[in-house]
Every structure is written in structure tokens, then in C-alpha cells.
C-alpha angles and dihedrals in degrees: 000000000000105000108235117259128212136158123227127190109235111210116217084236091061087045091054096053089056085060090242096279092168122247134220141170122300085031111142120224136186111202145141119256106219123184100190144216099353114181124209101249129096101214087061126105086242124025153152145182132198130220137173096238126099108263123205104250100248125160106173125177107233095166148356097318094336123121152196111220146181144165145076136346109238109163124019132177111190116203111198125194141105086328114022109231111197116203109196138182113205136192112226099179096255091036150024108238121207122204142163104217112208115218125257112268086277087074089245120111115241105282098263108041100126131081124319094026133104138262141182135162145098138312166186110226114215123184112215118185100156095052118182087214082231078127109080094212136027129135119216131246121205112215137179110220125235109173151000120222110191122193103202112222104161103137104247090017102147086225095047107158104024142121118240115188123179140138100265143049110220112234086256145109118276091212101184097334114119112229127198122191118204105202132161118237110243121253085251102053092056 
């Protein structure tokens, strides 16, 4: 059986909260895959709806870090207030997701978004090993890493604008620069 393979993108601040120990390929990790703020309109960037009835678990790559997902609702935290914030923790068959849904313009979240129900939409993977636990769910996902793809963004680098890819991250900070990691989910966090 083929491991399942997904990108993440890994922020320099999570990078800095590991204390820069330097990463490479084999590695193992242990991290949550967050996708984010996702709104419920289709027309967004980054989107879901809910629905009662049973979803497929799909989780497809369409772009760099960015997914296509379905499948149950497992864990939800619901902040009410004036505007309802709802934090949810998904199974998508290879992975748990973990996203924070945003209300409708009345300031109320879609009838449906809590646990056992179901989800899909679009979104932004990031991968956070270092979590501040300021989420209330998330579910983590243990990976092994492959490869490191580093868009350099350091204002007068000679290389300013391109893609790096190679098998290690240096023990250093990341500064501006945009860094994927391409990693393939364990036996045992499928």
C-alpha cells in the first residue's frame, strides 16, 4: 500500500518555536493540519458547506497546499457571540482536517456545523507542530517528511522568486522565504 502523500505549507514561526533544529528527509513529525479560516460561500477563495447527509472522505490535492476535502465532523467548539465562530476537526479518510468556519453575513454559522455532521469545501493546508492549544480541537496527524520546496523572498537575494526544492531544511531562520513540505502520512495515521 502507497502512503498517502500531502504538502503543507511550514510557517517560520512554527519553525521558530521548534528552536530551528534543522529537518530532512525521513524525519518523522507529528503535527496538526489546519486549514484554516474557510467561509461559507462558494464563490470564496476558501470555502465549505455542511449538510446531514453521509459524504465520501476525500481529501485531493488541486494546488500548492491547497485541497479539496470532505467527510465527517468529529470534534466541534462553537463560539457564540455577536458572530458564531465554529472550530472543527474532520476525518477525510487519510487525514484529520482541522478548520475554524466563519458565520454567514447575519453573523450565525450554516444550520448543521457541529459533530456528526458533514462537511466539504476548499482549503489552505498548514502544517502546525508547535500548537498554542488556543484551538480548542484538532486531531493530530503523524507524517514522515520527503521534501522541502522553498520560495525565496528575501528582498536583494540574487535568487529572489524561485523555487528551491531539496531534501533538508538548514537550522536556521526562514526570515520572508515560503516553505512546502511534501511528507507522506504513517501506516498508522491513516
Amino acid at each position: 500500500m502507497t502512503l498517502p502523500e500531502i504538502e503543507f505549507e511550514f510557517s517560520g514561526s512554527q519553525y521558530e518555536l521548534m528552536g530551528f533544529p534543522g529537518l530532512q528527509q525521513g524525519e518523522s513529525l507529528s503535527l496538526v493540519l489546519d486549514g484554516g479560516i474557510l467561509l461559507p460561500d462558494s464563490g470564496a477563495e476558501r470555502w465549505y458547506t455542511v449538510q446531514a447527509e453521509p459524504l465520501e472522505k476525500r481529501f485531493v490535492r488541486i494546488g500548492p497546499a491547497t485541497y479539496a476535502f470532505a467527510g465527517r465532523i468529529v470534534e466541534a467548539e462553537i463560539e457564540y457571540g455577536h458572530d458564531q465562530l465554529a472550530y472543527l476537526s474532520i476525518d477525510c479518510g487519510p487525514i484529520h482536517l482541522r478548520v475554524t468556519c466563519a458565520p454567514n453575513d447575519d453573523g450565525q454559522l450554516p444550520y448543521g456545523t457541529w459533530e456528526t455532521r458533514f462537511i466539504s469545501g476548499l482549503a489552505y493546508l498548514q502544517g502546525i507542530v508547535e500548537d498554542s492549544y488556543e484551538n480548542p480541537v484538532g486531531r493530530t496527524t503523524n507524517v514522515i517528511v520527503w521534501h522541502f520546496q522553498r520560495l525565496i523572498l528575501t528582498p536583494g537575494d540574487a535568487v529572489f522568486g524561485e523555487w528551491h526544492e531539496s531534501s533538508e531544511l538548514p537550522p536556521h531562520p526562514l526570515g520572508v522565504d515560503r516553505v512546502f513540505v511534501t511528507a507522506r502520512v504513517h501506516r498508522e495515521g491513516i
